[in-house]
C-alpha positions in Angstrom: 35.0 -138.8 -162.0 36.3 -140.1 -164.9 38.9 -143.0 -164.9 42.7 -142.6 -166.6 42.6 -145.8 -168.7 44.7 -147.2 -171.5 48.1 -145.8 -172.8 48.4 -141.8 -174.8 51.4 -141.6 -176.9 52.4 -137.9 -177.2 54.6 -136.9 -180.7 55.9 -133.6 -181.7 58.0 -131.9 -184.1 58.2 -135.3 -186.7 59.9 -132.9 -189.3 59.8 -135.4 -192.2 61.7 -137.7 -190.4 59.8 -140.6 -191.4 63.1 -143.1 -189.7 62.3 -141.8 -186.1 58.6 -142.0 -186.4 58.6 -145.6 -187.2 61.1 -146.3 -184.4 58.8 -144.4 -181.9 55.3 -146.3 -183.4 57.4 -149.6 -183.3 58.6 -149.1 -179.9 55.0 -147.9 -178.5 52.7 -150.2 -180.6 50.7 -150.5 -177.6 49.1 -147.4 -177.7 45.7 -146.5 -177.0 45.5 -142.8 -177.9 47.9 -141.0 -180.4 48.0 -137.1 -179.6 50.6 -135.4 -182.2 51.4 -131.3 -181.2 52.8 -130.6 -185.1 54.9 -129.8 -187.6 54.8 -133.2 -189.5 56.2 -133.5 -192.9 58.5 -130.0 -193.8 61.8 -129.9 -192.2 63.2 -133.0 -193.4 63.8 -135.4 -196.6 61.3 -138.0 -196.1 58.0 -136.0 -196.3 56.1 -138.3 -198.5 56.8 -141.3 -196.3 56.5 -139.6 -193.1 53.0 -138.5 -194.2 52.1 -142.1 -195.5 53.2 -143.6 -191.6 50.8 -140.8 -190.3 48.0 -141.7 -192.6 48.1 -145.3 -191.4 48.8 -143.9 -188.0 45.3 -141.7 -188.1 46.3 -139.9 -184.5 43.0 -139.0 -182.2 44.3 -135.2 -182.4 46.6 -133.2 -184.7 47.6 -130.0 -183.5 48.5 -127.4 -185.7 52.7 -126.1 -185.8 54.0 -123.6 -187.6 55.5 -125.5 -190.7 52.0 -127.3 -190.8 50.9 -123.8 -191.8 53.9 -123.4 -193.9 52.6 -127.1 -196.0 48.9 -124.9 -196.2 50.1 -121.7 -197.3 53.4 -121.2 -199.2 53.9 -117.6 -199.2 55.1 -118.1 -195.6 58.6 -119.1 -197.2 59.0 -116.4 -199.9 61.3 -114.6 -197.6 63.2 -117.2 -196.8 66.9 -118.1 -197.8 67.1 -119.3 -200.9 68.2 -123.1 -199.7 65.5 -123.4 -197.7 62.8 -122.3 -200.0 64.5 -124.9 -202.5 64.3 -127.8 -200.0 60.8 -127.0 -198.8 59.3 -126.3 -202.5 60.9 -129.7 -203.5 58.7 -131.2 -200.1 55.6 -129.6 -201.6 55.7 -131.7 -204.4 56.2 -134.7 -202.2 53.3 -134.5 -200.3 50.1 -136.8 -200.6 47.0 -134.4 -201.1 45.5 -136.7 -198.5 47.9 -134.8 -195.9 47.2 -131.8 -196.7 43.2 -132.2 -196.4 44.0 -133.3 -193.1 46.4 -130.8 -192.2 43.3 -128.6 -192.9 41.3 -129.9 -190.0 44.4 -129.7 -187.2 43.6 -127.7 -184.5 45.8 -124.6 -183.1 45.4 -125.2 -179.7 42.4 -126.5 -176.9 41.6 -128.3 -173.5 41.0 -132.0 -174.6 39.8 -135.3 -172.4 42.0 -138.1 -173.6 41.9 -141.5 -171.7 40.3 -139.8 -168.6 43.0 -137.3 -168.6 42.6 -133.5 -169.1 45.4 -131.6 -171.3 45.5 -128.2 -172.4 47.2 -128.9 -176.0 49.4 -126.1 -178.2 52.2 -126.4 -180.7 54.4 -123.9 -178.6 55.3 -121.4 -180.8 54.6 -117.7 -179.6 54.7 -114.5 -180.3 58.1 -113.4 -181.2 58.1 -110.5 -178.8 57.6 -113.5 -176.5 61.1 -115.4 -175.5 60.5 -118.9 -176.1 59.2 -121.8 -173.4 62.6 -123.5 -172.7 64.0 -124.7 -169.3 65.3 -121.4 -167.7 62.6 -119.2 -169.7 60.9 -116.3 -167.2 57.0 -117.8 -166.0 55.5 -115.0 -169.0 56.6 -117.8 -171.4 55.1 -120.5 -170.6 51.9 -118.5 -169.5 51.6 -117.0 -173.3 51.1 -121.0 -174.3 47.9 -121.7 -172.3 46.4 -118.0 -171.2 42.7 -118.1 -168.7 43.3 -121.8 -168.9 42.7 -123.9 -166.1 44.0 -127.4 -166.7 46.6 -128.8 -164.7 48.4 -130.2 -167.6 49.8 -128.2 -170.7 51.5 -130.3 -173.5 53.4 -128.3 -176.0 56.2 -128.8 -178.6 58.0 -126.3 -181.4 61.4 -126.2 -179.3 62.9 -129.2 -179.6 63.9 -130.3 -175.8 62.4 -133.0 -173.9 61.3 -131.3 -170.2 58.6 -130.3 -167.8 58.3 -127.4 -166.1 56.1 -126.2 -163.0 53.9 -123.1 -162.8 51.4 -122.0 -160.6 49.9 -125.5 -160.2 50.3 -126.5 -163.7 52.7 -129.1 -165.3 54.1 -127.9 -168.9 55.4 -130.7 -170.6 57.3 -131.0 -173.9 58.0 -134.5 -175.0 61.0 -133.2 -176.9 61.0 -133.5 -180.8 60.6 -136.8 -182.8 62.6 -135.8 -185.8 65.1 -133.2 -185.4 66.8 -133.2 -182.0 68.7 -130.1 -180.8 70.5 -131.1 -177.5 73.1 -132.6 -179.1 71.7 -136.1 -179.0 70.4 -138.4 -181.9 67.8 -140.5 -180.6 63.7 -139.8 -181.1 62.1 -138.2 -178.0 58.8 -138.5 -177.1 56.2 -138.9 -174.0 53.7 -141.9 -172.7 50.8 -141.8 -170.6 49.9 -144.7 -168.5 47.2 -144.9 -166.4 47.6 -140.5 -166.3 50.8 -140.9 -165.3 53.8 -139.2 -167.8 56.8 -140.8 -168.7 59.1 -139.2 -171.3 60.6 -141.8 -173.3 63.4 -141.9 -176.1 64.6 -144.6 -178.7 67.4 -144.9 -181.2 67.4 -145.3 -185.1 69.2 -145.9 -188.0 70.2 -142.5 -189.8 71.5 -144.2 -193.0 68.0 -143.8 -194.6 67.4 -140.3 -193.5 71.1 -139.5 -194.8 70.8 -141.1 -197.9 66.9 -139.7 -198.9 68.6 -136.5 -198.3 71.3 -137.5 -200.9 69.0 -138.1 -203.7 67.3 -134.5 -203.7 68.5 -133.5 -206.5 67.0 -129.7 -206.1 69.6 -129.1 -203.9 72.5 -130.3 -205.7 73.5 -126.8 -206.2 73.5 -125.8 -202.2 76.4 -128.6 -200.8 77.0 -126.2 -198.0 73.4 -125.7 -197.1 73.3 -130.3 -197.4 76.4 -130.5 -195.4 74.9 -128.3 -192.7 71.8 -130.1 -192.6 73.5 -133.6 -192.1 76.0 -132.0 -189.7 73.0 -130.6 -187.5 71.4 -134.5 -187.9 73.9 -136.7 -187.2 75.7 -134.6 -184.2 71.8 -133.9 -182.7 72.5 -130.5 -182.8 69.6 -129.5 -185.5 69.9 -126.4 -185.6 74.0 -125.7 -184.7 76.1 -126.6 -182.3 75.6 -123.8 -180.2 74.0 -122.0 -177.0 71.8 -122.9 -175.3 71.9 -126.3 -176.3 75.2 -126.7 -175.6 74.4 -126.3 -172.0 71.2 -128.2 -172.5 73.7 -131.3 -173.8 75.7 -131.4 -170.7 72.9 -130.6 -168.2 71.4 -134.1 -169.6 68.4 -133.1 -171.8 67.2 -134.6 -174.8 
């Protein structure tokens, strides 16, 4: 039997917030193992420095999210709202070709052996005839993530919401999102490993810098709304509205 040694930082859902990745890599310098579950650099206004901390960071496996696709193939945004396709066609530009040849060798999903510990690893996102894996979600949800698997413990990201759920013998765990929180709180949420044991963690930033790259994107000078939205969603920790369910989530105590 192999022994659970050393220390597995888990990341998700970084979102080019480079601000709450260095706060998360600062707080956990310690680490061991780095396992990241994707979407990296789109989603935010700091891709370029958000993929130069990941360069340096060189985690032991990249899983593959949905906007990771997104930075490999950018038809997936042509029908998109015209806001959005402006903010992530700026990022494009941004973005070290380094990143994206690594991007290129991410993984969708897999049973892996970090530190002596088995995980079954996947970004999260499913079907969309499939309701998504969120605390209250029906057991078909979290069994579309890891199907004729038999690992104990499941590690997935893509909804934002730091939480474990138990299934049939199995421990799904989402270490919540590093760069854009939805539960209506600001800080970076993440998950350690120590010795196979799980802790979810969280730590607190400075948003100036985030607020003020997003300031100086001049490609969307001519979408305030869509800018005042965006820092609205940031700054409150609701990134994606004010709204339900993670207005329940807020005062049930998730992150």
């Amino acid at each position: 039997m192999t022994s659970k040694q050393g220390k597995i930082l888990v990341i998700s859902d970084i979102h080019g917030n480079a601000e709450g990745l260095k706060a998360v890599l600062k707080k956990e310098s310690d680490y061991d193992f780095l396992v990241f579950l994707g979407d990296s650099v789109l989603g935010g206004p700091q891709p370029k420095e958000t993929a130069e901390i990941l360069l340096d960071a060189k985690p032991d496996i990249n899983i593959m999210g949905n906007h990771d696709e997104i930075l490999l193939d950018h038809v997936l945004i042509d029908k998109w709202p015209e806001d959005w396709r402006a903010y992530n066609q700026w990022a494009f530009k941004q973005i070290p070709s380094e990143i994206i040849e690594i991007t290129k060798t991410y993984s969708f999903s897999g049973k892996y052996e970090i530190g002596g510990v088995n995980f079954f690893l996947h970004h999260g996102q499913l079907n969309r005839s499939i309701p998504a894996a969120i605390p209250y979600a029906d057991a078909s949800s979290f069994e579309a993530i890891d199907p004729g698997n038999d690992c104990e413990l499941v590690l997935f990201g893509h909804n934002h919401i730091q939480f474990t759920h138990e299934l049939n013998g199995k421990t799904y765990i989402n270490p919540g999102s590093v760069g854009q929180p939805r539960c209506g709180r600001t800080h970076a949420c993440y998950a350690v490993f120590e010795d196979g044991k799980y802790i979810p963690r969280q730590v607190s930033y400075d948003q100036r810098p985030w607020i003020s790259a997003l300031d100086k994107i001049d490609d969307l000078k001519q979408y305030p709304k869509f800018v005042s939205w965006l820092k609205e969603g940031f700054l409150t920790g609701y990134g994606i509205g004010k709204r339900e369910p993670w207005t329940r989530f807020h005062a049930e105590g998730y992150f």
